[in-house]
N, C-alpha and C positions, 0 to 999 in steps of 0.2 A: 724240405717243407713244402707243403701242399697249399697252391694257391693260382693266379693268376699271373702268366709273362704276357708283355706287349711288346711290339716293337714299339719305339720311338711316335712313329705314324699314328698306331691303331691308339696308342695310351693319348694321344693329344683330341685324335678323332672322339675318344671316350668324354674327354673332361668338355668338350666342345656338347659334344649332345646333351651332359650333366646341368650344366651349367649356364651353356649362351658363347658368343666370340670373348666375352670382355676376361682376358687372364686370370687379372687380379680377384674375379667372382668367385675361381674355382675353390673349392674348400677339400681340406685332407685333414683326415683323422689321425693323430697320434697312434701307434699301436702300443705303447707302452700306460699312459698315461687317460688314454680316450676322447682327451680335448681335442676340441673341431675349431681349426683358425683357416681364414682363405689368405690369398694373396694381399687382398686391403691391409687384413689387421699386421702384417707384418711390413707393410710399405708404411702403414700408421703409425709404425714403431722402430721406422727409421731402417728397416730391414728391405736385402733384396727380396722382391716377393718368390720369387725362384726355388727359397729357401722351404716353402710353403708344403712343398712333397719332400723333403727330409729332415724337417728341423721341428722338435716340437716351439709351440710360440712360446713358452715357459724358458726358452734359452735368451730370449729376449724381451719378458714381460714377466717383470715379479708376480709371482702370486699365482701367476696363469698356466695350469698346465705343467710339463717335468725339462728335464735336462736333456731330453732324448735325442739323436741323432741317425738315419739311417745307415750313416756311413760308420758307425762306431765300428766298435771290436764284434757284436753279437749282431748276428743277421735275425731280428724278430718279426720283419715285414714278410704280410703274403702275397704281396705283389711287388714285383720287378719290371724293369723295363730295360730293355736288350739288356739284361743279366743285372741289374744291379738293381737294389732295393731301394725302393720307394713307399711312402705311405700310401696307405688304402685311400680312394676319394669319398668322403662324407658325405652319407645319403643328404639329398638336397633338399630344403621343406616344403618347396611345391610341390616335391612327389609324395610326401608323407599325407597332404591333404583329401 
């Protein structure tokens, strides 16, 4: 599958430019689903925010989003970091303005 690898490094230096230093800001898009959750809404929901680049928020918010997981059985993600898949980072709304 054709897409984006990072190291460790380059993938955090990304979300850091995206986003600002504060973690919990960063936002990632489902690939399955296309709901956009950041770190907040899954620490709001009693979740590690960590969870935020593999997990859709729908695993942990009725209603919100799908069951999806990076780590499942089907590798759907187009970006990886040192070899393993992670969600895509959610365009930010200040860059949309």
């Amino acid at each position: 599958m054709e897409g984006k690898n990072y190291t460790q490094q380059e993938w955090l230096a990304e979300g850091k430019r995206l986003f600002g230093d504060k973690y919990e800001d960063y936002k990632f898009k489902c690939p399955r689903c296309g709901n956009v959750a950041s770190g907040q809404e899954f620490k709001d929901a009693g979740q590690n925010p960590n969870a935020m680049y593999c997990e859709c928020i729908g695993r942990h918010v009725k209603g919100k989003g799908c069951d999806w997981a990076a780590y499942g059985l089907f590798d759907i993600c187009k970006v990886h970091v040192d070899g393993k898949p992670v969600f895509e980072f959610a365009p930010d709304d200040k860059e949309e303005d």
